[in-house]
N, C-alpha and C positions, 0 to 999 in steps of 0.2 A: 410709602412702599420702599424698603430695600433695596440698593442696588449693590448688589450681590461682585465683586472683582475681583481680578488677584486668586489669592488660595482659595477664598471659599466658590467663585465661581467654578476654578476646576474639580474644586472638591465636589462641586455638583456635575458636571461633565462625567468625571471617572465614574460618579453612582451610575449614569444614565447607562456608559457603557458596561460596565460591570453587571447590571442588572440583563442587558442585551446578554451578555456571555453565558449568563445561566437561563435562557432562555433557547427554543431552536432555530436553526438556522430561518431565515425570513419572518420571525417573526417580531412583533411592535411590544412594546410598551408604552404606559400611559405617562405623562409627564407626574398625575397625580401621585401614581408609581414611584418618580426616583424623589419627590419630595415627603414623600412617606417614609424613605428609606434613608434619607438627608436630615430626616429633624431628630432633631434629640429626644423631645418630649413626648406626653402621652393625651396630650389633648389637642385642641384642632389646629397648633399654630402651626403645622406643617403648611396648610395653604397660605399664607403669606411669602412660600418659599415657591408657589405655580410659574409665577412671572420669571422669577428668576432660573429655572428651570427650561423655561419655555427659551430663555436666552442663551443657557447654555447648549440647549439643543440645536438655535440655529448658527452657534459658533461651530457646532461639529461638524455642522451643514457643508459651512464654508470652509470646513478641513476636510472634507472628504467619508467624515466618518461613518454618518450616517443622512438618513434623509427623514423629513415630515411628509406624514401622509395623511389626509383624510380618504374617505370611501375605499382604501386601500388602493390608493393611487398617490406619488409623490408630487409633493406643492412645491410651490413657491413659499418658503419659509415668510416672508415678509410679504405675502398678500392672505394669508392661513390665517382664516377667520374664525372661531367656535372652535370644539374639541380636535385633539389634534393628536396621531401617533406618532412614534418615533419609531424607529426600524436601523441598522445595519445597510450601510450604502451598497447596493449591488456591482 
């Protein structure tokens, strides 16, 4: 697996937010979402880019940007087990 730093990690960051900006206020995107939007290609190697996604989501955690949520409830990014959104920090 990838470990994704540096430019390409915020290059996945800004999708995540970027993707949030064209969406409405409160609401989530899927992580599957900004690596769909991140990969280049047209076949399935976007999912090798999940993890690394899932990591830039909890750096924006710890900037404030936004939060993880399951049940439509915000977690603890580093105890978020199984499917997981991402949201705009309130």
């Amino acid at each position: 697996m990838a470990d994704i730093r540096g430019a390409a990690g915020r290059r996945l960051e800004r999708t995540i937010l970027e993707l949030l900006d064209g969406r409405a206020p409160g609401a989530t995107v899927c992580p599957s979402d900004a690596a769909r939007a991140a990969y280049d290609g047209d076949d399935d190697g976007w999912r090798s880019l999940m993890e690394p996604v899932r990591r830039a989501a909890r750096r924006l955690v710890a900037a404030g940007e936004v939060e993880i949520t399951q049940g439509g409830r915000a977690v603890d990014p580093e105890r978020a087990r199984g499917p997981i959104r991402i949201r705009r920090a309130r």
